[in-house]
C-alpha positions as CSV (number, residue, x, y, z in Angstrom):
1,X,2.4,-7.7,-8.7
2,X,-0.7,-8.7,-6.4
3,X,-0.1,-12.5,-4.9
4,X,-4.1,-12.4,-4.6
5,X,-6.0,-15.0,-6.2
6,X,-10.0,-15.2,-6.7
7,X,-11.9,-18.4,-6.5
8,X,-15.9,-18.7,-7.5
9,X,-17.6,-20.0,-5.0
10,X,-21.3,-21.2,-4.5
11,X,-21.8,-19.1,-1.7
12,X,-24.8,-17.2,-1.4
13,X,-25.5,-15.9,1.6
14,X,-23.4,-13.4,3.9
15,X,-25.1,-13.9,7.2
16,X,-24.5,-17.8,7.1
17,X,-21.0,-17.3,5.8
18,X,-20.4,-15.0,8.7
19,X,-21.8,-17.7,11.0
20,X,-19.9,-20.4,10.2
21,X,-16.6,-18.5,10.1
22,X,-17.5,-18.0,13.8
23,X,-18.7,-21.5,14.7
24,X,-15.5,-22.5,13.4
25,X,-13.6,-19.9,15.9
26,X,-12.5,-17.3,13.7
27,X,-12.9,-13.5,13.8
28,X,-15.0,-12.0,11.1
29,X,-15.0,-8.7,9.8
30,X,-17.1,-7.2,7.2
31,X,-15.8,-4.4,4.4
32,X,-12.7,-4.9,5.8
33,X,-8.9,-5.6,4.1
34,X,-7.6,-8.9,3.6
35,X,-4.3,-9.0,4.1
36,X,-1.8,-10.4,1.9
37,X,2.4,-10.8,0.8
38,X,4.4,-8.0,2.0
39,X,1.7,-5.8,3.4
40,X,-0.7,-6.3,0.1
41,X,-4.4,-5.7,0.9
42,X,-7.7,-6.3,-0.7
43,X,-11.0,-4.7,0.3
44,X,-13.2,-7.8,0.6
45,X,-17.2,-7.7,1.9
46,X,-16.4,-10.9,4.5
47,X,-12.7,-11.1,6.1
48,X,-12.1,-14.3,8.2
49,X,-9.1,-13.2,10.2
50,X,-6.6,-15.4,10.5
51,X,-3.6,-16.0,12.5
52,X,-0.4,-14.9,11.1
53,X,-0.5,-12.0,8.4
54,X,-2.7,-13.8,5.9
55,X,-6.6,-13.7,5.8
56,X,-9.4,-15.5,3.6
57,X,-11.9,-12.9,2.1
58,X,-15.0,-13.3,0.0
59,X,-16.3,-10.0,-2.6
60,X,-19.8,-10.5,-3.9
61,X,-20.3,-10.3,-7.5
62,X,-23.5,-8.9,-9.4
63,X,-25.6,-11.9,-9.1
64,X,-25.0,-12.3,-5.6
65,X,-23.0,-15.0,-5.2
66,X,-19.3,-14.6,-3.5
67,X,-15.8,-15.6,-4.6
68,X,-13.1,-16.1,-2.3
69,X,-10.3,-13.7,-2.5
70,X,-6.8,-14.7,-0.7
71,X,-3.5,-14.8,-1.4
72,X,-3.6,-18.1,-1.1
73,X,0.4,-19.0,-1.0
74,X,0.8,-17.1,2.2
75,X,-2.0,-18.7,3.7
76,X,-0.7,-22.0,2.7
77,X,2.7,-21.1,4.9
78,X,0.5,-21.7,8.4
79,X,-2.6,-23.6,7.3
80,X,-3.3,-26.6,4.8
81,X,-5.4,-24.1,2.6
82,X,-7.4,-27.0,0.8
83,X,-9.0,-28.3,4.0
84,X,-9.6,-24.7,5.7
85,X,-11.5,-23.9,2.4
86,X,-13.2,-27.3,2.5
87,X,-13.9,-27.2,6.0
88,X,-15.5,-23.7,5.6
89,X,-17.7,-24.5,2.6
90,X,-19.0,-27.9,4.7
91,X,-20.0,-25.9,7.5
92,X,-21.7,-23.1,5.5
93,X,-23.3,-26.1,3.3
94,X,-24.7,-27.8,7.4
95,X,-25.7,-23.9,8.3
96,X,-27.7,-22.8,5.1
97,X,-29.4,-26.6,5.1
98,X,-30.2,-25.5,8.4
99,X,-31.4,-22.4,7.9
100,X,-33.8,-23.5,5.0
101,X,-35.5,-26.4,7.0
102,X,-36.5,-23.6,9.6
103,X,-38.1,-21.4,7.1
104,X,-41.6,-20.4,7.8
105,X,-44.2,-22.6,5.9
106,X,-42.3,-25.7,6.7
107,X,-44.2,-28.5,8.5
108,X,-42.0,-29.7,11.6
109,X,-40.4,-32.4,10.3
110,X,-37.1,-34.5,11.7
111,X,-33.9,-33.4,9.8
112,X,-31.5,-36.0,9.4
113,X,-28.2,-34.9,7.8
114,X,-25.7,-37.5,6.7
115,X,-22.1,-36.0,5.8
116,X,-19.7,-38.4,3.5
């Protein structure tokens, strides 16, 4: 019986993903394994590697968005799993903001960005 569970997220965007797993100082693989209970794994596009034997992954579905793959119960043995999730999706939320204001076609403009 697989301990991995899938979460929809509202992530779009691989590159940015990939970025803010780094700014926030983890390794990132891509088509790798995510590794779960007891040696379980599951082929994921994005793998944040985390310490211990438990990673976070995301698979992206059809219309391009990505859910989150984990087994979330060993990840939850070294790390508060609802604040590493949260933390992740703010920074990818502060990158991709980022990223659009610097598109091409944009006047200059000051970008202020108040979090709550």
């Amino acid at each position: 019986m697989s301990h991995f569970s899938t979460l929809r997220t509202k992530i779009t965007d691989s590159a940015i993903l990939q970025t803010s797993l780094r700014d926030l100082g983890m390794v990132v693989k891509t088509n790798a394994d995510v590794r779960g209970y007891n040696g379980q794994r599951l082929r994921a596009d994005v793998v944040a590697v985390l310490d211990g034997d438990y990673d976070l992954g995301w698979s992206q579905n059809e219309d391009g968005s990505f859910d989150l793959v984990a087994d979330l119960w060993g990840v939850a043995k070294k790390h508060n799993q609802a604040d590493l999730i949260d933390t992740i999706h703010q920074k990818y939320a502060v990158n991709k903001t980022l990223s659009e204001v610097k598109r091409p076609g944009l006047q200059a403009a000051n970008v202020k960005l108040v979090l709550q």
